[in-house]
Residue, then its C-alpha position, 0 to 999 in steps of 0.5 A: x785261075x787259081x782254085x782259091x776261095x776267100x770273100x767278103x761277108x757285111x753279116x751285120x747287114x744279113x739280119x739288121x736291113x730286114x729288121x731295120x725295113x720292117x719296123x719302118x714299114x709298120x711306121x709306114x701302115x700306121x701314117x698311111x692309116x692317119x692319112x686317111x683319117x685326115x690326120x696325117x698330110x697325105x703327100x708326106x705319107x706317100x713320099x715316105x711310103x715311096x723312099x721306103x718301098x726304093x731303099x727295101x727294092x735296093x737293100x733287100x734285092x740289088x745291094x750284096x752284103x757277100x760276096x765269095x770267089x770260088x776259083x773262078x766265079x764270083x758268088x754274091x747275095x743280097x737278103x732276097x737274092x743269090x747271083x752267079x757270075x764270073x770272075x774275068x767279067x769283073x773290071x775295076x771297082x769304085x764307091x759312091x760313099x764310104x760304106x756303099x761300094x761296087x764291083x763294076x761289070x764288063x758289061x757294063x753294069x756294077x755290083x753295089x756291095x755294102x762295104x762298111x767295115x774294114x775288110x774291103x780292102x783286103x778282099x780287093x787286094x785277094x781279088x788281085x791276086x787272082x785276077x791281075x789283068x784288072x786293078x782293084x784298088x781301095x777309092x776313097x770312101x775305103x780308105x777312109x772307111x778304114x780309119x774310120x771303122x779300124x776297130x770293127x771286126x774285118x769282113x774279109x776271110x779265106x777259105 
């Protein structure tokens, strides 16, 4: 492996998911409040509460808005979270829909990147680079993604 550095940062997502989150969790105190009052059905207030608490779980914990390649490790970070891992336990990548994109693990598992933006394809291609044995290629949510947001600013950068 090369001792090269590049990555993908969805910075817009670092500081709007927590902001965005917040304000629907004080939606959520205010419902809560109301449903004990009896104004509010309870079972939509806790159906609410729930889909909140699972998509703050998701996007402040598990769902990685960077993700960095020093030489031959893989640096990624979700809001509230910082992981390490190596780039040979990397073995493809796919998308569920445009925006929201994984890594998919060795072991099995995946690493869910919030992709949104059009530099995702030119962190796979780098990726590539380094790693040949695997093939990176963009799905289709990327390559839509890319006529879809060409005007945005890339997230790709190299170091």
């Amino acid at each position: 492996m090369s001792e090269k550095v590049f990555g993908f940062r969805n910075t817009r997502q670092q500081w709007s998911l927590p902001i965005g989150l917040g304000a629907m969790a004080v939606v959520a105190v205010s419902m809560v409040v109301s449903a004990v009052r009896g104004t509010e059905p309870a079972g939509f207030v806790a159906m609410f509460v729930v889909v909140l608490t699972w998509n703050g779980v998701w996007f402040l914990w598990l769902m990685a808005h960077t993700v960095d390649v020093v030489g031959d490790r893989v640096v990624w970070r979700a809001v509230l979270r910082r992981r390490e891992l190596a780039v040979a336990d990397l073995d493809g990548n796919g998308n569920l829909i445009p925006g929201f994109g994984w890594l998919r693990l060795r072991s099995g598992g995946r690493l869910w990147v919030l992709t949104d933006g059009n530099g995702w394809p030119q962190f796979l291609a780098a990726l590539n680079e380094v790693h040949p044995d695997r093939p990176f290629t963009p799905a289709w949510g990327e390559r839509f993604a890319q006529r879809q947001f060409a005007g945005r600013r890339s997230g790709f950068y190299e170091g």
